[in-house]
C-alpha positions in Angstrom: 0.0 0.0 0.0 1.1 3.1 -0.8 0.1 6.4 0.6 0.5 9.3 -1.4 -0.5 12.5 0.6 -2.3 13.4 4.0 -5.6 14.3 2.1 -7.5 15.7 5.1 -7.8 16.0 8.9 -11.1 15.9 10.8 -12.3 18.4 12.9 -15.8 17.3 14.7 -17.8 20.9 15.4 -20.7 21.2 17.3 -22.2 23.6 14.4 -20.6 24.8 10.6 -21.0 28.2 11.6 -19.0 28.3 15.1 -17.0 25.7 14.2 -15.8 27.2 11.1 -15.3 31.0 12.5 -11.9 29.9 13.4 -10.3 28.3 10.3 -12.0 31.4 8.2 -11.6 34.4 10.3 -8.3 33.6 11.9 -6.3 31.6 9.4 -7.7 32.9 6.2 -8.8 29.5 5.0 -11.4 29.0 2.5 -14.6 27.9 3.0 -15.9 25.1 0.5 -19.5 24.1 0.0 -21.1 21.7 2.6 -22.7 18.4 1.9 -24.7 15.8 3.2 -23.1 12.0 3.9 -26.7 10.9 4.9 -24.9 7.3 5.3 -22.4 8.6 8.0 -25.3 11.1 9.6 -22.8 13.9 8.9 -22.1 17.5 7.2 -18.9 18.0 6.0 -17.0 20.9 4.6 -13.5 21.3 3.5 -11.3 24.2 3.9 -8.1 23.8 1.5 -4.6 23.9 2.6 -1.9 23.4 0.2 -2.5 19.8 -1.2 -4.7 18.8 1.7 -7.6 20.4 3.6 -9.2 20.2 7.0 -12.6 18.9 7.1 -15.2 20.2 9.6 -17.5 17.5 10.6 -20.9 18.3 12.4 -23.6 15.4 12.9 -27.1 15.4 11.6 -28.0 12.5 14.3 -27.6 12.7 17.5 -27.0 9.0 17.6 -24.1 9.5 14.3 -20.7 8.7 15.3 -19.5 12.8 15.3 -22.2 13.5 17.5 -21.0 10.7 20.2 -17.8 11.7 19.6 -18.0 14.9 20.7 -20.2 13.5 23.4 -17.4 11.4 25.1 -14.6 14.1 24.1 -15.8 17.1 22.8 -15.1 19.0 19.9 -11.8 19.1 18.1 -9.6 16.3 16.2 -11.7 13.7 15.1 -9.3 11.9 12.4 -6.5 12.1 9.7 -7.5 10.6 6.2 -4.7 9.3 4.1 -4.8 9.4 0.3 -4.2 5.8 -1.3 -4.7 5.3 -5.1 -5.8 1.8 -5.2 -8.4 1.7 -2.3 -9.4 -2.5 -2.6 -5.8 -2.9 -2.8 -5.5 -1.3 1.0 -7.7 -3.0 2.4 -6.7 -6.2 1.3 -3.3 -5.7 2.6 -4.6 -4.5 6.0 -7.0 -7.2 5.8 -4.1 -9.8 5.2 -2.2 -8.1 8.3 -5.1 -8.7 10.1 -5.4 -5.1 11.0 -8.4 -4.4 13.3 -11.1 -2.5 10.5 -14.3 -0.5 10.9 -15.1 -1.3 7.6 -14.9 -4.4 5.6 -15.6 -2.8 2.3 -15.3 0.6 0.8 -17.8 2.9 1.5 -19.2 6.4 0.2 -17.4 9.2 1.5 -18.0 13.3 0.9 -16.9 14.5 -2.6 -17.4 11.3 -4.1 -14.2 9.3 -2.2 -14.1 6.2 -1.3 -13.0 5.3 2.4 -12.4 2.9 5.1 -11.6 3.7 8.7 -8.8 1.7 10.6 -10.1 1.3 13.8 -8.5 3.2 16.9 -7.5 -0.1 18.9 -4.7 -0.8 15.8 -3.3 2.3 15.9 -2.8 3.6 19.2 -5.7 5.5 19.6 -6.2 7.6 16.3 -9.1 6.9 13.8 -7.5 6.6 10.5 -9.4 7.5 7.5 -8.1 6.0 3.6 -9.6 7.6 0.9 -9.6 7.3 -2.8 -11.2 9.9 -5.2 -11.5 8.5 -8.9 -10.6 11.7 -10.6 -7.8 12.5 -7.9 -9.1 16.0 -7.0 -10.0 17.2 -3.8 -14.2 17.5 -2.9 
């Protein structure tokens, strides 16, 4: 597996508009359009930096997994999300390393990526993202 770039780092916010204030007003980021990941129960949107971005996640559900995160730790760094360029071919080798997964398969992420989360227990507490985006452009 081969990882080609930190793609984006997750911020879990209680709300877009507070959470972003900071990234905007302070360090001049950009604010990108939000969208919907109705299978996650999340709104994301990405502020660029360089080749990467931060992405500010805030929950739709109070039962999705932002909104119990922030639950049991509050706001702030949620994960970091690896860009991979062959995202069946990750898995496999994690799979084949017997890697503990949250995911089995690929699933939908925002801007049209494909992800899977490593769980937390494999890597010493950090929920790692790998995505893949088909036309290798950022959401």
């Amino acid at each position: 597996m081969k990882l080609t770039k930190i793609d984006h780092i997750g911020i879990a916010v209680p709300d877009m508009s507070s959470g972003a204030k900071f990234w905007t007003e302070a360090l001049g980021l950009t604010y990108e359009a939000e969208e919907i990941v109705a299978e996650q129960k999340v709104k994301t949107a990405f502020l660029p930096v360089g080749e990467s971005e931060v992405e500010l996640l805030e929950s739709t559900d109070p039962d999705g997994p932002v909104a119990k995160f922030i639950e049991k730790r509050g706001p702030g760094f949620q994960h970091i999300a690896f860009r991979v360029d062959d995202i069946d071919a990750a898995l496999a080798e994690l799979k084949e390393k017997d890697i503990a997964l949250i995911d089995q398969e690929p699933r939908k992420g925002a801007g049209g990526a494909r992800i899977i989360f490593i769980h937390p227990k494999a890597t010493g507490g950090i929920l790692v993202e790998l995505c893949e985006r088909g036309d290798g452009t950022t959401p």
